[in-house]
Structures are given as C-alpha cells and as structure tokens.
N, C-alpha and C positions, 0 to 999 in steps of 0.2 A: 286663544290658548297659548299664544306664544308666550307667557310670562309664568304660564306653568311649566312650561318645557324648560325656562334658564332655570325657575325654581329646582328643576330634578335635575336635569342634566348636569346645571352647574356644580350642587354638591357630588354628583357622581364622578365627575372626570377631575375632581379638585386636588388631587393628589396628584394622578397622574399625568394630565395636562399640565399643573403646575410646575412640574418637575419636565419634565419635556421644553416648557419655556425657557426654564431656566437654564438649565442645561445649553439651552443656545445662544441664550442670549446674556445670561448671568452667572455663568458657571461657576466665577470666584465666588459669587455671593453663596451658593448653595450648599458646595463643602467645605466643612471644617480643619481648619490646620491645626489638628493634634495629631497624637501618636495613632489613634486606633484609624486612621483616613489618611487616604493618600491622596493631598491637593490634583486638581486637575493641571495647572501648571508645573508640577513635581513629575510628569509621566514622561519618560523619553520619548520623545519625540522627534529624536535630532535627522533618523533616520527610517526613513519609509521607502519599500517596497510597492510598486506598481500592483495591484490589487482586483483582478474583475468585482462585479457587483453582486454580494452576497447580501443574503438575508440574514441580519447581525439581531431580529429582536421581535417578537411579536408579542403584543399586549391584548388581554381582552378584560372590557371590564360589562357587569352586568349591573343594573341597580331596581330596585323595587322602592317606588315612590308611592305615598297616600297624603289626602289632604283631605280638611273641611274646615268648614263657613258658612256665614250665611250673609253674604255681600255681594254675590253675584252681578257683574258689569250685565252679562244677556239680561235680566231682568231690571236693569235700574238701578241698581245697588243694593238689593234684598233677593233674598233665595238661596238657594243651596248652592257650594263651591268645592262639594263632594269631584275627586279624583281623584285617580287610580291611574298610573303611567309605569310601565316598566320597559326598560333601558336595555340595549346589548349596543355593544359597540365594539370594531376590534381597529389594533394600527399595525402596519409591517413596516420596520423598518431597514431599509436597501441599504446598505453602505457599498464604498470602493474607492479606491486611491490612484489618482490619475500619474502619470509620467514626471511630473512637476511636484510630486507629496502633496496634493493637495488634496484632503480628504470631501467626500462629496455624501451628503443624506439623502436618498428620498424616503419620505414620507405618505405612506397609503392607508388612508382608513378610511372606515364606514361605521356610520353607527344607524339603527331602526329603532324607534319610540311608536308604543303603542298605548295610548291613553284612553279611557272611560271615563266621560263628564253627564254629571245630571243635570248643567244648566244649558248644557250645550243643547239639549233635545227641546228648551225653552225657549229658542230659535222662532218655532212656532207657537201658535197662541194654544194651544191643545199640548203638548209636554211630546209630540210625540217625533218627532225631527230627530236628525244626529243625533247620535250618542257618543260616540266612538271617531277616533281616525286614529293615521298612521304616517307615520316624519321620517324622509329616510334623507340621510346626510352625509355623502361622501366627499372625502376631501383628499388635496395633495399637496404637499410640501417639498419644494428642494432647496438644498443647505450647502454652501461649498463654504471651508472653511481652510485656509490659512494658516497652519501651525507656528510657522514662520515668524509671521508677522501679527498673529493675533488675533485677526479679522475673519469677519465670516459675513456671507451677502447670500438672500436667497430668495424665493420665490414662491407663491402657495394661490391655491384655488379651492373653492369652496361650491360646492350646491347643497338646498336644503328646499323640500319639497313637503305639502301636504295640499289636502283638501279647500283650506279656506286662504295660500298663498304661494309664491315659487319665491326662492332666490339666490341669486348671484354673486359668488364675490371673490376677489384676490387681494393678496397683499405683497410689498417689496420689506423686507427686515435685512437691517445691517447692524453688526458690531463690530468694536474694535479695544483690545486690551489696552491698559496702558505697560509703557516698555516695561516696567518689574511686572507684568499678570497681577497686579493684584486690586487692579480697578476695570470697570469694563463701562465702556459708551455704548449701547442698545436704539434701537428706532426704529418703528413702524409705520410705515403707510397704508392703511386698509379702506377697502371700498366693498357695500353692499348694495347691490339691486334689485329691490324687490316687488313683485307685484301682489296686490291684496285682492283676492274675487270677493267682489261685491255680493254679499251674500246677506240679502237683509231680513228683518224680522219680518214676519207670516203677513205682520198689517200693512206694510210696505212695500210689498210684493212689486216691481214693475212689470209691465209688459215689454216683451223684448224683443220678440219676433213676429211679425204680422205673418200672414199668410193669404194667399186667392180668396179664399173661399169665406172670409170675411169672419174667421176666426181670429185667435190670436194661441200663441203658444204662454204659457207663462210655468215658471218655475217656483214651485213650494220651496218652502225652508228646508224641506227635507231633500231635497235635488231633483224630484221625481220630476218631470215635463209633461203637461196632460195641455188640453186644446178647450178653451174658454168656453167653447158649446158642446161639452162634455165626453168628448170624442178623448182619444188617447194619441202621440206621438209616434212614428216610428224612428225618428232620429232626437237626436236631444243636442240643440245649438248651446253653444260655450255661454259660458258669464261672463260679462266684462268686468275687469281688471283696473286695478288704479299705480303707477308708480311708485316707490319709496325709496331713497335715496340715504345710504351712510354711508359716513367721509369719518376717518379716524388717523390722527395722527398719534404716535405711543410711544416715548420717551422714559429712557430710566438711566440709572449711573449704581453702580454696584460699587463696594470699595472694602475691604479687607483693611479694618482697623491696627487687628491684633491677630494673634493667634485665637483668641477667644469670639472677639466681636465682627462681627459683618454687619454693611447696614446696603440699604437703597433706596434712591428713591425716585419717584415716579410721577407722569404728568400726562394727561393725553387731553387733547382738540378732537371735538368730535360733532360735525354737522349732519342735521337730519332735513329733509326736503322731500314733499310727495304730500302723500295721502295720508297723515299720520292717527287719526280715527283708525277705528273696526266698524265697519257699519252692519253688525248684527248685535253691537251695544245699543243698547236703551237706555234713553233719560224719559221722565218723569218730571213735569213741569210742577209746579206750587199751585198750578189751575188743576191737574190732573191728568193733565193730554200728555201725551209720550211722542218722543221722536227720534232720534237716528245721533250719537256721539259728533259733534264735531267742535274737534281742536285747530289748531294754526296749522299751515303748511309748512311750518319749518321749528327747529329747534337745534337750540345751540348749549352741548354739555362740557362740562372742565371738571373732570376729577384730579386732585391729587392726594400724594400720599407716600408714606416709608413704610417698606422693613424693616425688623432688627431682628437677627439671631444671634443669641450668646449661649455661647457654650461652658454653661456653669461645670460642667467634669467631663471625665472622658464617657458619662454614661446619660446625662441630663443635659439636652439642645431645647432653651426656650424659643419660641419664634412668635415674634410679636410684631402685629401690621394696625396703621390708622389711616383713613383715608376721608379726605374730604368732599363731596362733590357739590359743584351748584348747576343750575340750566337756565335757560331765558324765560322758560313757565314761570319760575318763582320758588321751585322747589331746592331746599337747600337740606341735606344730609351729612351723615357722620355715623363713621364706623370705624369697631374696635377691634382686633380679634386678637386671641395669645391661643395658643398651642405646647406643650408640653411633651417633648418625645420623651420618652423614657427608655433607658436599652436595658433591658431586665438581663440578656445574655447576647453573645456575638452575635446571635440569629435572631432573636425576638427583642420588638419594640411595644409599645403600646405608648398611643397619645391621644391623650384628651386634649380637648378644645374648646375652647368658649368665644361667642362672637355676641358683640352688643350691637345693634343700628337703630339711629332715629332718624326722623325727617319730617320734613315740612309739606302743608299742601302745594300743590300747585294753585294757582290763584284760578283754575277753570275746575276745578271739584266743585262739587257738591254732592249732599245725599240724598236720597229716594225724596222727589215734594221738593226740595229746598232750592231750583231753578228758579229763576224767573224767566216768564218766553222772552223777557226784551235781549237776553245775555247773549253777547253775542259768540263767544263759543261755552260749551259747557261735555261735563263727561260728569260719569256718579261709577268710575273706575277707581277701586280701591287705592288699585296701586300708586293714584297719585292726589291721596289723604294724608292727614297727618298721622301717624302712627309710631311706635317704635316695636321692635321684636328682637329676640335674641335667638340664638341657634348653638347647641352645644351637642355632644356627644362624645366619642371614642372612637379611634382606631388602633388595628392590631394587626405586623406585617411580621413574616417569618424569610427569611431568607438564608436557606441554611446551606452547606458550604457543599452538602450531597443530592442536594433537590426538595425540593418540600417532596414529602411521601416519599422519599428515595428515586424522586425522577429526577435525571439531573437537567434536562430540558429547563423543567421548570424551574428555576429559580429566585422565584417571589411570588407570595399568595399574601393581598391586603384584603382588613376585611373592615367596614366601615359605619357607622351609624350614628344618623342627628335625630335632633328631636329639635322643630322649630314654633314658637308661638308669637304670636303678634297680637299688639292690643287692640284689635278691629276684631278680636275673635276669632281671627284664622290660624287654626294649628293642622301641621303634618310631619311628618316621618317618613324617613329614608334608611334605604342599607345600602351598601354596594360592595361587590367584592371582584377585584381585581386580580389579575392571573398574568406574568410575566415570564414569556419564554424566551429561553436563547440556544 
C-alpha cells in the first residue's frame, strides 16, 4: 500500500510541504521581486532581539483521496485497485532567537492516514483478510539559520508506522546564500530504515511457532493466530520482518535571474538495499502456478531536474518543473509539470495545473501469465510497467488581510483538487484543504 499513500499524500502536502522546503532551503527562488512582494533578502534583518520560543504558525491540512483499476499487484496484476484514503495532518512551527541573532525553527508534526482496499482483503484466497489499515507519521525538524551570513544547517527525524511495515529516518540539510542573496546552495542527506512484515498470501502461509504439544501455531492472511489442530491461541507471536534500507543525497542551486525570472535546479543520489519486494504480491507464471514478488536487493535512482518561475505581471506567476529520472532496474522517466497562479485580488489566487509523466518498464515486469518460472527475478506490480498518465486540476487560496471568515488567527485557507488517469486504466481523485494559523 505504500504507493498509494505517496499517491495521496503526495498531492495533499504539495503545496504546503513544497513551500516549507523552499522556504529553507530556496527562499530566493520562491518569491517574487516585484512591487506587490517583499524579497526575503529585502527584510531587515540587521537587528534582532534575543527571543524565547514561541509558537509562530500552525498548519493543518486534510485530504480525501479515491482510486480505481483493475491491475492489482495482491492478485498478479489483475483485480480490483479500488481505494479510499483520507489524510489529516497538522505542523507547529516553534520559532526563537538566540543571544547571537541567530534565528532557530523547530518543526512538529503529525499526520494519520486511514485507507480502505479491496485487493488488500485478496491477501487471502477467499476475499476475506484486511481490508483496511491505518499510517501514523510523525516527524521533527530543527532549523538554525544565519541571517548574517546566509546559511542555514539543520536537523530532522522521522517515524512512519503501519500494519504491514515500521520506519526510520533522519536527515542533515544545509544552505548557503550567495553574498548579493540572490542565489542559494541547498543539500541533503537523508536516511531511511525500514522493516516489511512478511505477511504472505493465504497459500503461502509458513509455520512459525512450534509448540510442546506437537501443534503448530500459524498465521492467516488475516492476522488472526489459531493452532494447526484446530484449537485456538491465547497469545499471538510477532511476524518476522525483513530490512530496507534509503540513502539519499539532495542537491539544488536556486538563482534569481531578473526581477521576473527565477530558475533551479536539482539532482539527488539515491541508494536502496534490503528487502525490496512485498511478499503478499503475487506473480502468476505462463505455467499458471503463482508465487511470492521478488526483485534485486538493491537499487540505484538519479533524478534530475529544474524549476522556472516567471513572473509574467504583477498578477500572473507561471511555474514550470521537468524532471528526469533513471534507476539500475532499467526504468527510465520524464515529467512535466506548469502551474498558473492567477491573483484575481490581493487576497484570492486560483491556480491551475497540469502535469504530464511517462516511463518505461522495469526490465523485471510483467503481466498476469507472461513470466516464465526460469526468470530469475520477476514482479506483475504496475507501478513498474510502461505507462504514462497525466494529473491536472485547480487550486484556490484566500488570504485576506482580516482572517479568512473575519478570524484573524487564521490567515490562509487552500483548497485543492486533481483528477489523475494513467494509461494501465488506473484513475483517481483528490481534494485537500489546507488551514494556516498564526
């Protein structure tokens, strides 16, 4: 299920998250140097007050995600890929200024995903296993920044848990302006580790715990624990787990053309190591026998890619991104996206969006049947066929100068929605709506 969760989550937190990075690490590139904006190197700064640690900003965002298909990895590559996820998430942001002006972030959030899958219950050979789980992922960021000098170094940790994994992670991010602000050097270190519980299909069931009495304990697809001589449990021993291992390195250079134009651009190193299957995917051999996903224990990806925003008037910000990626599987992609802010009034925006991506197989695909048992790794996981799909939609953010609804707390309310279709026949839909306090 992890690749429906980037699916939602990702366009939920796209705005916001996006802005938040940038914000730290690309600030020049994000605002505009016209009349109606005031540069982020434009802010006095020269003199700061010693500051305890106040709560300078709390964000919540919510999103409502739906899918379908009929390519389902649990099954082989055929079956339903019906889901239903909905998102809350929220961040606080800590500020204060130490003795020396140097401004200091932390970063607190949490976000809960609750998903409904019909293939997921396909687990088991009877439909009737999981249906449902629940992803809770909270994270922390700290940010010391430099006004000074430009720079900014900081530090961040991550958990993210569910039913069928756990994981682990931290990252080190530095930047540094150049002397006029109007370039920025950015870079990241990030590490994840993760364990997958081996949770396999109904036919593949191991035995896992012996016991005296010349039973065995074993576990259904469904999680339930009973006693192979039809007796029942009273404790239910753990699954075992497999490693997974991410290594990212994340590189960009922001630079402030004109008044008008900003561009950036971007590169990240990224090594994969572990368990990199789901062992409750199913293949489907060209004989008809079925067995258990398995890929390489490692993988090696390079995306790169720019931004550009230009600021065709004081009311119309195009933002246009292409990104290229390859990986050591074989798969090679390319993506487009443009965005169109539109400022109808000082307070109201509205921007649409259009995003094109294609790609290639991975050279361990195939589809339902089209294995052969000699391969020696194989998967019938969509996500890594050829396909292309597009994603487009609209948003609309009000920030008005009294509070959205006359609260002055609140100070931005986004509201968001794609519509995405891909040529394997999987389409879904999203909204989200975002709420900015200060």
């Amino acid at each position: 299920m992890k690749k429906i969760y980037l699916s939602a989550v990702g366009f939920t937190f796209l705005c916001r998250i996006n802005a938040y990075a940038q914000t730290k690490h690309d600030s020049v590139f994000t605002r505009p140097v016209t009349s109606l904006y005031t540069p982020v190197d434009q802010k006095d700064t020269t003199v700061y007050n010693p500051r305890a640690l106040h709560l300078d900003e709390v964000n919540l965002v919510s999103s409502y995600y739906t899918q379908n298909g009929d390519h389902s990895a649990i099954t082989g590559g055929i079956g339903t890929e019906k889901v239903i996820d909905v998102s809350n998430g929220i961040d606080l942001h800590w500020v204060w200024v130490d003795d020396s002006g140097n401004k200091h972030t932390l970063l607190t959030g949490l976000g809960i995903d609750h998903h409904t899958s019909a293939s997921s219950a396909f687990v088991t050979t009877t439909g009737l296993g999981k249906q449902g789980g629940t992803r809770i992922y909270p994270s922390l960021d700290w940010t010391k920044e430099n006004t000074v000098k430009g720079s900014t170094f900081g530090i961040g940790a991550y958990y993210s848990g569910e039913y069928n994994y756990k994981s682990l992670g931290g990252d080190v991010h530095f930047s540094k302006k150049t002397n006029d602000k109007s370039g920025e050097f950015s870079a990241k270190l990030q590490g994840y580790f993760d364990h997958v519980t081996l949770i396999y299909p109904s036919e593949f069931i191991p035995t896992i715990v012996p016991v005296s009495t010349g039973a065995t304990y074993i576990t259904t697809a469904s999680g339930n624990v009973v006693l192979s001589n039809g007796g029942s449990s009273t404790s239910k021993p753990s699954l075992p787990t497999k490693p997974r291992d991410t290594y990212t390195a994340a590189f960009s250079y922001s630079q402030i053309i004109n008044s008008r134009l900003q561009v950036m651009f971007l590169g990240d190193l990224v090594t994969q190591n572990g368990y990199l299957s789901l062992p409750f995917h199913r293949v489907y051999f060209s004989n008809g026998k079925d067995t258990i996903e398995k890929l390489p224990s490692s993988r090696f990806k390079i995306p790169v890619g720019f931004r550009l925003n230009y600021f065709l008037d004081d009311n119309i910000i195009l933002r246009s991104y292409y990104r290229y990626y390859a990986d050591s599987w074989g798969t090679r992609a390319n993506t487009a996206n443009l965005e169109i802010a539109y400022k109808v009034s000082p307070f109201f925006s509205i921007s649409p969006f259009y995003r094109y991506y294609t790609q290639t197989a991975a050279r361990y695909f195939a589809p339902y049947e089209e294995h052969s048992s000699t391969d020696q790794y194989y998967t019938s996981n969509y996500e890594y066929a050829k396909f292309d799909s597009q994603f487009f939609g609209v948003g609309f953010r009000v920030v008005p100068p009294n509070g959205v609804f006359g609260w002055q707390n609140l100070h931005e309310l986004e509201i968001r929605y794609g519509h995405y279709t891909q040529t394997t026949q999987l389409v879904s839909d999203v909204v989200s709506l975002s709420l900015g306090f200060k």
